[in-house]
C-alpha positions in Angstrom: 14.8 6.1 -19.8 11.3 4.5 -20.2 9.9 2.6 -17.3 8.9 -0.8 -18.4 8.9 -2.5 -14.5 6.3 -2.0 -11.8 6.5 -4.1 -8.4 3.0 -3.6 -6.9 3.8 -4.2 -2.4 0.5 -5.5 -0.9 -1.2 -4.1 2.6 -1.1 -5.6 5.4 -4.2 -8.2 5.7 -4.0 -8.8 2.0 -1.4 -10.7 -0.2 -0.5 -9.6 -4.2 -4.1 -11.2 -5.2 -5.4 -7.5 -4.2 -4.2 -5.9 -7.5 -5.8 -8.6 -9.2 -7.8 -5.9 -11.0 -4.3 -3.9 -11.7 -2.7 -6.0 -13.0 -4.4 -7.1 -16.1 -4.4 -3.3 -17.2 -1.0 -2.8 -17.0 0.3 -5.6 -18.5 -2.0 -4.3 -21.3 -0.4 -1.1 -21.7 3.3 -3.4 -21.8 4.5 -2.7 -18.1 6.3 -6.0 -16.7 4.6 -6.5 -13.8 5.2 -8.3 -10.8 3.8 -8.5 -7.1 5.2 -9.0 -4.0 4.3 -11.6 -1.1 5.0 -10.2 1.9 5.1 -12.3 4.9 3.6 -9.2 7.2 5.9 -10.4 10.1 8.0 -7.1 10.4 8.5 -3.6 8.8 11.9 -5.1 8.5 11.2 -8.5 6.8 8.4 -6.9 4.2 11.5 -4.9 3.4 13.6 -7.2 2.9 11.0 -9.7 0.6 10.3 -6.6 -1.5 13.4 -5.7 -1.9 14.4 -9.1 -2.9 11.9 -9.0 -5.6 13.7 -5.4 -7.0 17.3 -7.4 -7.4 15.4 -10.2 -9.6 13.7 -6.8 -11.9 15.9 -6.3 -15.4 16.4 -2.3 -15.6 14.5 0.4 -13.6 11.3 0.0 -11.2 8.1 1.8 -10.2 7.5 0.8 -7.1 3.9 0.7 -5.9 2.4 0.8 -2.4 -1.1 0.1 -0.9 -1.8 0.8 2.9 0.7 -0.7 5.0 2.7 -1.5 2.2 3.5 2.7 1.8 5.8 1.6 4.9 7.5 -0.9 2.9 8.2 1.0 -0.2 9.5 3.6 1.8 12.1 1.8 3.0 12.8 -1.1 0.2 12.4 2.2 -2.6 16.5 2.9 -1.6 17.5 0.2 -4.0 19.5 1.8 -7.1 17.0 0.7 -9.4 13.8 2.6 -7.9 13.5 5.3 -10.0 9.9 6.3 -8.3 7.3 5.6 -5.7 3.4 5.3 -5.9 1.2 5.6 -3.3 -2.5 4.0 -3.1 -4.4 4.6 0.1 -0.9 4.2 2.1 1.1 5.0 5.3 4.0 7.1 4.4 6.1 7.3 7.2 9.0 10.2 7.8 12.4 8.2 9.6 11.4 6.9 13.5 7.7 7.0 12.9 5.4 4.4 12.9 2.4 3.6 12.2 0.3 3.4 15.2 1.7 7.0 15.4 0.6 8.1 12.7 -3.7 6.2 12.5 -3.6 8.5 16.0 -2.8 11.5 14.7 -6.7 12.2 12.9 -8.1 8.8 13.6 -8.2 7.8 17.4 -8.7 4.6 18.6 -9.6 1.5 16.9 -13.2 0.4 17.3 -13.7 -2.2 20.3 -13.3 -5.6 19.3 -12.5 -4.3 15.6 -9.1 -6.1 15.6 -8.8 -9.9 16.6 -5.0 -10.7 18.2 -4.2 -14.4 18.0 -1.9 -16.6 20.0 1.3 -16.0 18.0 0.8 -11.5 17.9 -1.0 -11.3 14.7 -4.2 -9.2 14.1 -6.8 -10.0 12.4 -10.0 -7.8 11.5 -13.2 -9.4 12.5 -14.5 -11.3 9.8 -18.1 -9.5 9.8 -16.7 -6.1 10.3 -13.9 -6.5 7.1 -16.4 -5.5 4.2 -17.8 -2.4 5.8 -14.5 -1.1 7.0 -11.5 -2.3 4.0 -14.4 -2.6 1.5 -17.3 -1.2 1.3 -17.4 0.1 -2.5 -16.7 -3.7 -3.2 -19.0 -6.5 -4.8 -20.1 -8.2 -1.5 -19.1 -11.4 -2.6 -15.9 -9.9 -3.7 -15.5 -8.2 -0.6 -16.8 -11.9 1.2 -13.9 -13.6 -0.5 -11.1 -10.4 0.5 -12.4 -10.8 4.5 -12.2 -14.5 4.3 -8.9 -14.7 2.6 -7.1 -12.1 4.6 -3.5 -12.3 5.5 -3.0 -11.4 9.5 -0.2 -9.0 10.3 2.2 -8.9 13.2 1.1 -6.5 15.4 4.8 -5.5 16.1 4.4 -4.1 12.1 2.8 -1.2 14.0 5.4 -0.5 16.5 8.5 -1.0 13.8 10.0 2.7 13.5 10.8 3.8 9.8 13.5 4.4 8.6 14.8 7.5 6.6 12.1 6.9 3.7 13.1 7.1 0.1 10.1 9.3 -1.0 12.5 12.3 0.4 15.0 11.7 -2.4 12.8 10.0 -5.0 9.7 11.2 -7.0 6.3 10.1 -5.6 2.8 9.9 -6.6 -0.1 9.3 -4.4 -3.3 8.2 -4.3 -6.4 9.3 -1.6 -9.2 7.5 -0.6 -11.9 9.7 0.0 -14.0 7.6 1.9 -11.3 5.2 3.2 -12.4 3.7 6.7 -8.9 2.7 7.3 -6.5 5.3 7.4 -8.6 8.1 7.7 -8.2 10.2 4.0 -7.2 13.7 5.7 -3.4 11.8 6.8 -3.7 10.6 3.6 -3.3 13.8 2.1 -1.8 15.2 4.7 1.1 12.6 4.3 0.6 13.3 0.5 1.6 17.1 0.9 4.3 16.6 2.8 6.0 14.1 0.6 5.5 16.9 -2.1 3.8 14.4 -4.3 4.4 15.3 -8.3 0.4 14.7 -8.5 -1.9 13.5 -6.0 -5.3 11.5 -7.3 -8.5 11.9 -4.9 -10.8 8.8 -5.6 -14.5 8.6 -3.9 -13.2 5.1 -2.8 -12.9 3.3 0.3 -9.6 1.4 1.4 -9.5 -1.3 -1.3 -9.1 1.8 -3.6 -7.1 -0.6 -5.8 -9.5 -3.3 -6.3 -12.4 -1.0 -6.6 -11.2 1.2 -9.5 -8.2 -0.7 -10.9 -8.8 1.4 -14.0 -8.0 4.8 -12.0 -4.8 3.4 -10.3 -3.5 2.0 -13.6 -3.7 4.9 -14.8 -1.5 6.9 -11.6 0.9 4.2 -12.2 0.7 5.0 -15.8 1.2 8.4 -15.6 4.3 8.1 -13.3 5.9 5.9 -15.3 5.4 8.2 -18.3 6.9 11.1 -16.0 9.7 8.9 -15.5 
């Protein structure tokens, strides 16, 4: 059966605006397209959203991850009408890990003063520190516009143990960042291997893989789809 729906899940200090560049390209090629807007105040809520989002989809999905939202995927991508998972530049968690858990396991700690906690327990990335770290292959006034826009996430989002993910019983697809500054790329692939991805993509990107070479990820997304 031909895969006409993708649901594109945004990261965490981003909304669906960050596959501004994706979009376009797929609704060119006939996908019905739709993003998510996660409220980035639990693993369980973004779950719930997106999966909220799959019930409204007429016939089978392609759901699509970036960064934090490889969490969300994992566990929304259950629904009967996933028939496959992308990952760009995402966490991929196996059932009770997190995500803190898993930035430790190649990365270490985060710089000093890199994240900014608020009164209410969301984290922010310091404004001047955004472009080099989530951006850095961007225009700088795009990457201004990303930093200044940014959605804060609840810190508890990296705390929230996984669930059983669906990329165990569903086909995946992933995407590396070779020069991400976020997750660092070797979990990336590492996580990549061990979801026995049907094909794994290595871009000479930096996190905002998907804004930065929309044309590459369309095409992933393309090419599962077409698998499908």
């Amino acid at each position: 059966m031909a895969i006409k729906n993708v649901v594109l899940v945004h990261g965490a200090w981003g909304d669906g605006s960050h596959w501004r560049g994706v979009i376009p390209l797929l609704a060119a090629r006939g996908y019905t397209v739709t993003a998510v807007q996660n409220p980035l105040t639990s693993l369980d809520d973004d779950i719930h959203r997106t999966r909220t989002l799959l019930n409204a989809q007429d016939g089978p999905v392609l759901l699509v991850g970036h960064s934090y939202g490889g969490a969300v995927i994992g566990g929304a991508g259950h629904a009967p009408n996933v028939a496959g998972l992308v990952y760009v530049a995402a966490f991929a968690p196996d059932a009770d890990e997190n995500l803190g858990g898993l930035l430790a396991r190649d990365g270490g700690p985060v710089p000093e003063g890199f994240l900014k906690p608020d009164a209410d327990g969301f984290l922010w990335i310091d404004f001047e520190a955004f472009p080099d770290a989530f951006a850095q292959d961007l225009d700088p006034t795009d990457a201004l516009v990303m930093a200044r826009t940014q959605k804060p996430i609840a810190a508890r989002c990296f705390e929230d143990r996984a669930g059983a993910p669906a990329w165990r019983d569903k086909p995946a697809w992933y995407q590396v960042s070779s020069q991400d500054r976020m997750i660092p790329p070797v979990t990336e692939a590492w996580m990549a291997e061990r979801m026995n991805a049907r094909a794994t993509v290595t871009l000479d990107a930096g996190h905002a893989s998907l804004a930065s070479h929309p044309q590459d990820v369309a095409a992933l997304i393309d090419q599962a789809a077409t698998a499908l």
